[in-house]
Every structure is written in structure tokens, then in C-alpha cells.
Backbone atoms as SQL, in Angstrom:
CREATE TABLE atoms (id INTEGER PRIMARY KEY, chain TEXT, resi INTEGER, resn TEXT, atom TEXT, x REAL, y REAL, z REAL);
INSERT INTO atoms VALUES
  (1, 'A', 1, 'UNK', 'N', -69.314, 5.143, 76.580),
  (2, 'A', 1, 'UNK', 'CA', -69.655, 5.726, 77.865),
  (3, 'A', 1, 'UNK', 'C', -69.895, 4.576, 78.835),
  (4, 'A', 2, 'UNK', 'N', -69.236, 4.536, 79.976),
  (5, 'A', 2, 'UNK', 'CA', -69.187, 3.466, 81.078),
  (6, 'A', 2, 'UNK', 'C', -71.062, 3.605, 81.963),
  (7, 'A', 3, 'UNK', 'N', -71.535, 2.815, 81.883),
  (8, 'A', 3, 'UNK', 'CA', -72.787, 2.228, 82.542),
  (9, 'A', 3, 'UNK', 'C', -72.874, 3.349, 83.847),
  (10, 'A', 4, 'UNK', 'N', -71.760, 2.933, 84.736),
  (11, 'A', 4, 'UNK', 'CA', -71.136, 4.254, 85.652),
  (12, 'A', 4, 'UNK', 'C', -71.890, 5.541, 85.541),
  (13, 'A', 5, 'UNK', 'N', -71.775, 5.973, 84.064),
  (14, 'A', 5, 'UNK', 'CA', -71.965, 7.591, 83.824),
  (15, 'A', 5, 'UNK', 'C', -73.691, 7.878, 83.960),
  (16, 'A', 6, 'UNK', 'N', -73.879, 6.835, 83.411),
  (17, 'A', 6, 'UNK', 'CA', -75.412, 6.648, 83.128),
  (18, 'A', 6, 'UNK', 'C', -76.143, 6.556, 84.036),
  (19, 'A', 7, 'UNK', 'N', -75.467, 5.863, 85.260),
  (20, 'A', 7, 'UNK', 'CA', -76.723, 5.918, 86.276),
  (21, 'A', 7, 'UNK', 'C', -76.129, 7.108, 87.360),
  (22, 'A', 8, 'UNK', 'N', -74.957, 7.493, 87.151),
  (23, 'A', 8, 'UNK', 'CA', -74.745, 8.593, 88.009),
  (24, 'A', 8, 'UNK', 'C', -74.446, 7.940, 89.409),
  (25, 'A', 9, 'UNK', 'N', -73.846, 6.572, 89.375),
  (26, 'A', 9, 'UNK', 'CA', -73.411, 5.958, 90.146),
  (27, 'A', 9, 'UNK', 'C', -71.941, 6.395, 90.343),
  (28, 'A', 10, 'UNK', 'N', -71.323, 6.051, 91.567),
  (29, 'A', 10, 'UNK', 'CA', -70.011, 6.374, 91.989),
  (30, 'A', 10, 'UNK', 'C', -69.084, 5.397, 91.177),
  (31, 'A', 11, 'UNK', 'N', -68.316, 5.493, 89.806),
  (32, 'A', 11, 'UNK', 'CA', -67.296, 5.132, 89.662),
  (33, 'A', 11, 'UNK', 'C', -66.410, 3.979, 90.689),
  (34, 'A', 12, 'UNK', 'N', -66.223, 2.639, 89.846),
  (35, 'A', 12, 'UNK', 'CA', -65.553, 2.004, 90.800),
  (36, 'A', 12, 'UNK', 'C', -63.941, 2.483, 90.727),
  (37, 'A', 13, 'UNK', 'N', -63.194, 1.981, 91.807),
  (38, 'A', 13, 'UNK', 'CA', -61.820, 2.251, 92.237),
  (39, 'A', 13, 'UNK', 'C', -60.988, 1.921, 90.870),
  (40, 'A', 14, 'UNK', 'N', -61.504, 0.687, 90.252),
  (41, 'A', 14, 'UNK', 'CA', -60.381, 0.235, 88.796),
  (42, 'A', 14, 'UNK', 'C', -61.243, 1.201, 87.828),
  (43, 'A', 15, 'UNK', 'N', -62.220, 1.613, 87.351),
  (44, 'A', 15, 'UNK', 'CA', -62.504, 2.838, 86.463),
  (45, 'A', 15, 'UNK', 'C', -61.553, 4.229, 86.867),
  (46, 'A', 16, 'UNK', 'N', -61.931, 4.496, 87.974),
  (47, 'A', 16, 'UNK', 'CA', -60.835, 5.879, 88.824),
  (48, 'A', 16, 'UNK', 'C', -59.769, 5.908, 88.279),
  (49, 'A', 17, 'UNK', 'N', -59.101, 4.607, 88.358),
  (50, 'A', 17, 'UNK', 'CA', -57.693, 4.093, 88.248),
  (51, 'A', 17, 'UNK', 'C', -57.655, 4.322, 86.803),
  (52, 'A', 18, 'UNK', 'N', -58.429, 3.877, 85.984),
  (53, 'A', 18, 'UNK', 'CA', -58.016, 3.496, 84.323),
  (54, 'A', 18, 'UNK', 'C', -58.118, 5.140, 83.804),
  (55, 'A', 19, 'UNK', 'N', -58.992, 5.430, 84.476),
  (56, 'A', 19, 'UNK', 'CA', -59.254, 7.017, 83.381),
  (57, 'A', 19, 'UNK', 'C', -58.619, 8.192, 84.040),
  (58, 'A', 20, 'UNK', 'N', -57.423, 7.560, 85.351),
  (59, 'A', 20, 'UNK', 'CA', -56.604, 8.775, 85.367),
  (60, 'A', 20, 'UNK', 'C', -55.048, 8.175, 84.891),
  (61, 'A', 21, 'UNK', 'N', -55.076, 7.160, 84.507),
  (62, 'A', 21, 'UNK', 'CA', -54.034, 6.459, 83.590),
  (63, 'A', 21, 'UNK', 'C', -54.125, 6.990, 82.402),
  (64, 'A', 22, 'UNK', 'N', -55.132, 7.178, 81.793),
  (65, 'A', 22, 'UNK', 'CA', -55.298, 7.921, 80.636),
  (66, 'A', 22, 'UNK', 'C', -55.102, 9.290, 80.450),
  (67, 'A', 23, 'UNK', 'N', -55.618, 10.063, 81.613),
  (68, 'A', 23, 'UNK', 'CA', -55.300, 11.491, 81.930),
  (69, 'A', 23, 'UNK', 'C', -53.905, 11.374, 81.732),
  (70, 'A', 24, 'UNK', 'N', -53.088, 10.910, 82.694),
  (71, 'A', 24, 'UNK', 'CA', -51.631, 10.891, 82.487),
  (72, 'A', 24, 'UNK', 'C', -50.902, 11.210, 81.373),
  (73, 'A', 25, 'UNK', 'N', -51.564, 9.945, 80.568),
  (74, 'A', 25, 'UNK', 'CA', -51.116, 9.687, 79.159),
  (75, 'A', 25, 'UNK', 'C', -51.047, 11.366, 78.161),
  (76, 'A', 26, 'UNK', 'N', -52.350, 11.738, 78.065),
  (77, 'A', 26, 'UNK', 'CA', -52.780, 12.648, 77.355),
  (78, 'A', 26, 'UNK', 'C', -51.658, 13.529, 78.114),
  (79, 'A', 27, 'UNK', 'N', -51.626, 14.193, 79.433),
  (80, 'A', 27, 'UNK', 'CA', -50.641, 15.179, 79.897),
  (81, 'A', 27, 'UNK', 'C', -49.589, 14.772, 79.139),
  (82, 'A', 28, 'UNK', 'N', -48.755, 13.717, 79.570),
  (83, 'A', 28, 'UNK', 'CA', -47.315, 13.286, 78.811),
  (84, 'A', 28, 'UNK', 'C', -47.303, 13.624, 77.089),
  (85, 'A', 29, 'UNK', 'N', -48.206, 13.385, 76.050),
  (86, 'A', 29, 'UNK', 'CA', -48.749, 13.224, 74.779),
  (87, 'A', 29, 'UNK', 'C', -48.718, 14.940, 74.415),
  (88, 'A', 30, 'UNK', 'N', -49.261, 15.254, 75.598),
  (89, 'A', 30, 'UNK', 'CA', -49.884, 17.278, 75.624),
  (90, 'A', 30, 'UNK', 'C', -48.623, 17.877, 75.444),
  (91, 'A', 31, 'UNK', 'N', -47.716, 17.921, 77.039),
  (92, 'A', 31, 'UNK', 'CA', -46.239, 18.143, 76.843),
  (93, 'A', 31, 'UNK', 'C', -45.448, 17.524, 75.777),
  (94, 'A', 32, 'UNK', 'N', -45.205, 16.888, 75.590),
  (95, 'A', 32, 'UNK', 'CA', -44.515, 16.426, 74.045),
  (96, 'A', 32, 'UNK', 'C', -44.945, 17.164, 72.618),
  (97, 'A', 33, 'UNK', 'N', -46.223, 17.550, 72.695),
  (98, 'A', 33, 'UNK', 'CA', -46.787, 18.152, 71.421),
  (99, 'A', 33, 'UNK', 'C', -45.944, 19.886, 71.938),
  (100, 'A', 34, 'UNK', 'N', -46.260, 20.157, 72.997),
  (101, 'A', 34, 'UNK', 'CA', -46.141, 21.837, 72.970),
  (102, 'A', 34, 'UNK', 'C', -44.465, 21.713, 73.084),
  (103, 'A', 35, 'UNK', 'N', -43.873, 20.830, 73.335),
  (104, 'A', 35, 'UNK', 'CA', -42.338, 21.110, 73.345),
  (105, 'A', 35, 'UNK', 'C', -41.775, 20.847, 71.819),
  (106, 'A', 36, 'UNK', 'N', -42.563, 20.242, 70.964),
  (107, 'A', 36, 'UNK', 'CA', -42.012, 20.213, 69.896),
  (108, 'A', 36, 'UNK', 'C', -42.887, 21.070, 68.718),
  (109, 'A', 37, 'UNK', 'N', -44.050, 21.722, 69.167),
  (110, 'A', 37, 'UNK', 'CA', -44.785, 22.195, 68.117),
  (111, 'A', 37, 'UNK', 'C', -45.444, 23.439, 68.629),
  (112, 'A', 38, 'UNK', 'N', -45.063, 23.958, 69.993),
  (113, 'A', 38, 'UNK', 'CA', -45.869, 24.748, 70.360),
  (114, 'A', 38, 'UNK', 'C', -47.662, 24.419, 70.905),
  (115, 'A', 39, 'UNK', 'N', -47.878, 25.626, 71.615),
  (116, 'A', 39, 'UNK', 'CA', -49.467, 24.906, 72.856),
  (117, 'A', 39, 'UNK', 'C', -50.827, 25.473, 71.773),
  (118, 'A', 40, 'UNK', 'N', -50.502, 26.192, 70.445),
  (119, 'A', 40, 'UNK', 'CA', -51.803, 26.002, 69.521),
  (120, 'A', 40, 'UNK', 'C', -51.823, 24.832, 68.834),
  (121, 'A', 41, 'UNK', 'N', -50.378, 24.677, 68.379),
  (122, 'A', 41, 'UNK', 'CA', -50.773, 23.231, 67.814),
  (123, 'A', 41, 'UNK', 'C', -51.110, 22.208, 68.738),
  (124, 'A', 42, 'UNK', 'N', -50.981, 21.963, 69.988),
  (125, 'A', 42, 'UNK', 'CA', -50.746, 20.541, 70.626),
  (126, 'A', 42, 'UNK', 'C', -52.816, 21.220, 71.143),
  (127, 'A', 43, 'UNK', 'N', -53.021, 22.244, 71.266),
  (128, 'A', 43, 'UNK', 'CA', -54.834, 22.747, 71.602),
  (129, 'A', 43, 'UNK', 'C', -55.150, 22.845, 70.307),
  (130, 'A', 44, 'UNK', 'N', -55.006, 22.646, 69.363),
  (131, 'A', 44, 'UNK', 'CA', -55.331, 22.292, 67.885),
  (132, 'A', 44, 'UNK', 'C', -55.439, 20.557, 67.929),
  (133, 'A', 45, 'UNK', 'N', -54.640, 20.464, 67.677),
  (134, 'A', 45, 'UNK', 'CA', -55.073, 18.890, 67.527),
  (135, 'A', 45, 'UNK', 'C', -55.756, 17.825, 68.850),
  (136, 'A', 46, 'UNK', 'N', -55.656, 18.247, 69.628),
  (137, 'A', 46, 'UNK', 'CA', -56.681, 18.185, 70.991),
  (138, 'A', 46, 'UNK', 'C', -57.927, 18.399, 70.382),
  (139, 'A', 47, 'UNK', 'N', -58.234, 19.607, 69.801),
  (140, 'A', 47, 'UNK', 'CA', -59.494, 19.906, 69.494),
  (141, 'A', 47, 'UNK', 'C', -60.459, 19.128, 68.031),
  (142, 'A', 48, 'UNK', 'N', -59.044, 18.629, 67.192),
  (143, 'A', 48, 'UNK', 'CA', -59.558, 17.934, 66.012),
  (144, 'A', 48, 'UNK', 'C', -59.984, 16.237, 66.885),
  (145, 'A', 49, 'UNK', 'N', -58.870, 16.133, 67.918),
  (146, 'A', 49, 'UNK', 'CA', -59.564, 14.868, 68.031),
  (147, 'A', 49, 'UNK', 'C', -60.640, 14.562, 68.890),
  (148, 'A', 50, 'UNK', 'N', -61.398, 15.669, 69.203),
  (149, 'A', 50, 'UNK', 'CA', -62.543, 15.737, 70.171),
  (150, 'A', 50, 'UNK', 'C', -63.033, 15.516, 68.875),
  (151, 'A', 51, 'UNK', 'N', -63.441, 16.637, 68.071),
  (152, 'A', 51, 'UNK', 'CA', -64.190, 16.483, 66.927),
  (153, 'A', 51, 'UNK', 'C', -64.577, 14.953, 66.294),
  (154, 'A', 52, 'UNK', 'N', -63.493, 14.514, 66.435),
  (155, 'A', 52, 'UNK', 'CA', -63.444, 13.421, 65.974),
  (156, 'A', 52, 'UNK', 'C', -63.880, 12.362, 66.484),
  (157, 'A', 53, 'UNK', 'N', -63.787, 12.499, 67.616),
  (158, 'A', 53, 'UNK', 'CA', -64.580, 11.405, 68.814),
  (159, 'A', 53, 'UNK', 'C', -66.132, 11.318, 68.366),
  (160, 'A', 54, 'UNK', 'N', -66.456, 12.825, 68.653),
  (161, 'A', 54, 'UNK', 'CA', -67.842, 13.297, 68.146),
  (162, 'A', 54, 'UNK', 'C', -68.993, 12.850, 67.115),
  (163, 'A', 55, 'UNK', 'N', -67.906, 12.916, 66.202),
  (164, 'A', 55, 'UNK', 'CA', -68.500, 12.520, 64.967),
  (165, 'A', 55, 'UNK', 'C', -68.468, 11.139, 64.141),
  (166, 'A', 56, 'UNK', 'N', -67.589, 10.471, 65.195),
  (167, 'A', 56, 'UNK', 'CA', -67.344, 9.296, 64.527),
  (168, 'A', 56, 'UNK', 'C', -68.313, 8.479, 64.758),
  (169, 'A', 57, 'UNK', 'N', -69.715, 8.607, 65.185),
  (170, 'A', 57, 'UNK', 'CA', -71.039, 7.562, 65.129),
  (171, 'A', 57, 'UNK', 'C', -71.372, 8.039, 63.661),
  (172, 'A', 58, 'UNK', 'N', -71.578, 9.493, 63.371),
  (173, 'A', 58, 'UNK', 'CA', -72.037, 9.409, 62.084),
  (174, 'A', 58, 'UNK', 'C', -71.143, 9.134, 60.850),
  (175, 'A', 59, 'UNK', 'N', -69.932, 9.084, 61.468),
  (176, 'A', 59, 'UNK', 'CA', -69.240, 9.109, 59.942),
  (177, 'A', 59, 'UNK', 'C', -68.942, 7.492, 60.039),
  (178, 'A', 60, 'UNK', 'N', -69.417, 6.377, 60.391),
  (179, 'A', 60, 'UNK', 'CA', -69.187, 5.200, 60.979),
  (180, 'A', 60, 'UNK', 'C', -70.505, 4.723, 60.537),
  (181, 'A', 61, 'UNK', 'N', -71.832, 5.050, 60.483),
  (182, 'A', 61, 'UNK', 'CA', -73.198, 4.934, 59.920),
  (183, 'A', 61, 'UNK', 'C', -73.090, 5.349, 58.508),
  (184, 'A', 62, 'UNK', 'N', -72.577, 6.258, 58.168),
  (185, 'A', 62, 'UNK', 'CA', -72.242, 6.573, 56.557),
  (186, 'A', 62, 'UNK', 'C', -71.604, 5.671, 55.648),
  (187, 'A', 63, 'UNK', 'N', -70.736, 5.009, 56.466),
  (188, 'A', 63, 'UNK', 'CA', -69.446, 3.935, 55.888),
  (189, 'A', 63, 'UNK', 'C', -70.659, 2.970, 55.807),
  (190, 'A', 64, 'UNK', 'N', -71.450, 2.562, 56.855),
  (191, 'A', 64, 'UNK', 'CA', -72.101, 0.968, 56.935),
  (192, 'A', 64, 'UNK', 'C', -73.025, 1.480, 55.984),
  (193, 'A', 65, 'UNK', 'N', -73.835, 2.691, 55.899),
  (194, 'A', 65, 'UNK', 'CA', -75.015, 2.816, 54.687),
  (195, 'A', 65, 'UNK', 'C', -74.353, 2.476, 53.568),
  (196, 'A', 66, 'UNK', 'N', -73.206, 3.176, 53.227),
  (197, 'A', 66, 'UNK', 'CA', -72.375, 2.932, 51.941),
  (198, 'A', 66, 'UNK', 'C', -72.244, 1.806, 50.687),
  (199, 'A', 67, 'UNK', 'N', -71.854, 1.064, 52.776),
  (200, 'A', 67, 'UNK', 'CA', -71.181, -0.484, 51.722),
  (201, 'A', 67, 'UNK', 'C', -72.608, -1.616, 51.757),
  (202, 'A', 68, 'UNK', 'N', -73.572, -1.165, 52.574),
  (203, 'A', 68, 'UNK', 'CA', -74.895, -2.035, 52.284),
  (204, 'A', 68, 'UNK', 'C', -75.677, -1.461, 51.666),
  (205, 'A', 69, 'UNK', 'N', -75.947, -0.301, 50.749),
  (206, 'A', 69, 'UNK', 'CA', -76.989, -0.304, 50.048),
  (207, 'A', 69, 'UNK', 'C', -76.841, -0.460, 48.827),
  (208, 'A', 70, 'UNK', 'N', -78.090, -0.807, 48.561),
  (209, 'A', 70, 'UNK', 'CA', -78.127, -1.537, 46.964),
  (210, 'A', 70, 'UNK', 'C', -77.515, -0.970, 45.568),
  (211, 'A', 71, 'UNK', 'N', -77.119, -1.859, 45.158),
  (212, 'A', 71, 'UNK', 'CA', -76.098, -0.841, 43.635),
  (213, 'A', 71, 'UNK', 'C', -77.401, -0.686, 43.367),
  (214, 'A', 72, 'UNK', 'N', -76.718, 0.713, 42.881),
  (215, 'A', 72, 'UNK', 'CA', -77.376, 1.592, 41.389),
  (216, 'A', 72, 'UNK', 'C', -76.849, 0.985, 40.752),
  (217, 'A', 73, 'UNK', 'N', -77.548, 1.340, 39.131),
  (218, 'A', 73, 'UNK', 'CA', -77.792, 0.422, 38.057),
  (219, 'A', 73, 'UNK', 'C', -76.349, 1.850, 37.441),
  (220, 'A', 74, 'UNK', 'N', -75.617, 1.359, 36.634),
  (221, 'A', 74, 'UNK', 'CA', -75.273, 2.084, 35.734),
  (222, 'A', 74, 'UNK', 'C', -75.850, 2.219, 34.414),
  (223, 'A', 75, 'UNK', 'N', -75.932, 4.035, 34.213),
  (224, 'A', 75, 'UNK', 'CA', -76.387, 3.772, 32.680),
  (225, 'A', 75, 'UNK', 'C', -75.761, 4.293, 31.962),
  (226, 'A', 76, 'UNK', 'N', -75.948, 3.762, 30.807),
  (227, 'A', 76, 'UNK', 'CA', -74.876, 4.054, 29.624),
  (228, 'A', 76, 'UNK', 'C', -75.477, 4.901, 28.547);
């Protein structure tokens, strides 16, 4: 999240610029999905990758708990 959002400050002109470059993108990405797969799939996978945006602090904290906590002992 851009500093921008946070203080509820006016967006500078090169932010404006970058995140309707991106809009673009996604339109072009959108049309391409519904011309080759139809508009549930291309609002289907739109929707997995929100999800995914979402969740990726916790599933990103799970990975780092993972690989730093201490082995268990195996028992035999």
C-alpha cells in the first residue's frame, strides 16, 4: 500500500500514471481471458487472485514460522 493511501493524501501524477498502466494491463489480460475462456472464468480467476493477494501475509508468515522453528525431535 503506497504511503499516498495512508495519509489520504492526493496521489502524485507518476502514481496516477503507474496504477492506470496497470488498470490497462488487467483490461487487456481481462479481454484475453473472456475471449478465450469465457467472463466466469476470466471473474473466476480475478477473484482467486484477489484471494490471493489477501492472504498472502499469512500464508508468507506460515512459510517463515515453518522454516525457523525448532526441529522436533524424532521418535522412534
Amino acid at each position: 500500500m503506497s504511503e499516498n493511501t495512508l495519509t489520504n493524501d492526493t496521489p502524485s501524477p507518476e502514481e496516477t500514471a503507474s496504477k492506470d498502466a496497470f488498470f490497462a494491463q488487467l483490461a487487456s489480460v481481462s479481454d484475453a481471458m473472456i475471449a478465450a475462456h469465457g467472463r466466469d472464468f476470466a471473474m473466476g480467476a480475478h477473484l482467486l487472485a484477489a484471494r490471493y493477494i489477501a492472504e498472502s501475509d499469512s500464508r508468507t508468515k506460515a512459510a517463515v514460522d515453518a522454516i525457523t522453528a525448532p526441529a522436533k525431535p524424532v521418535l522412534e
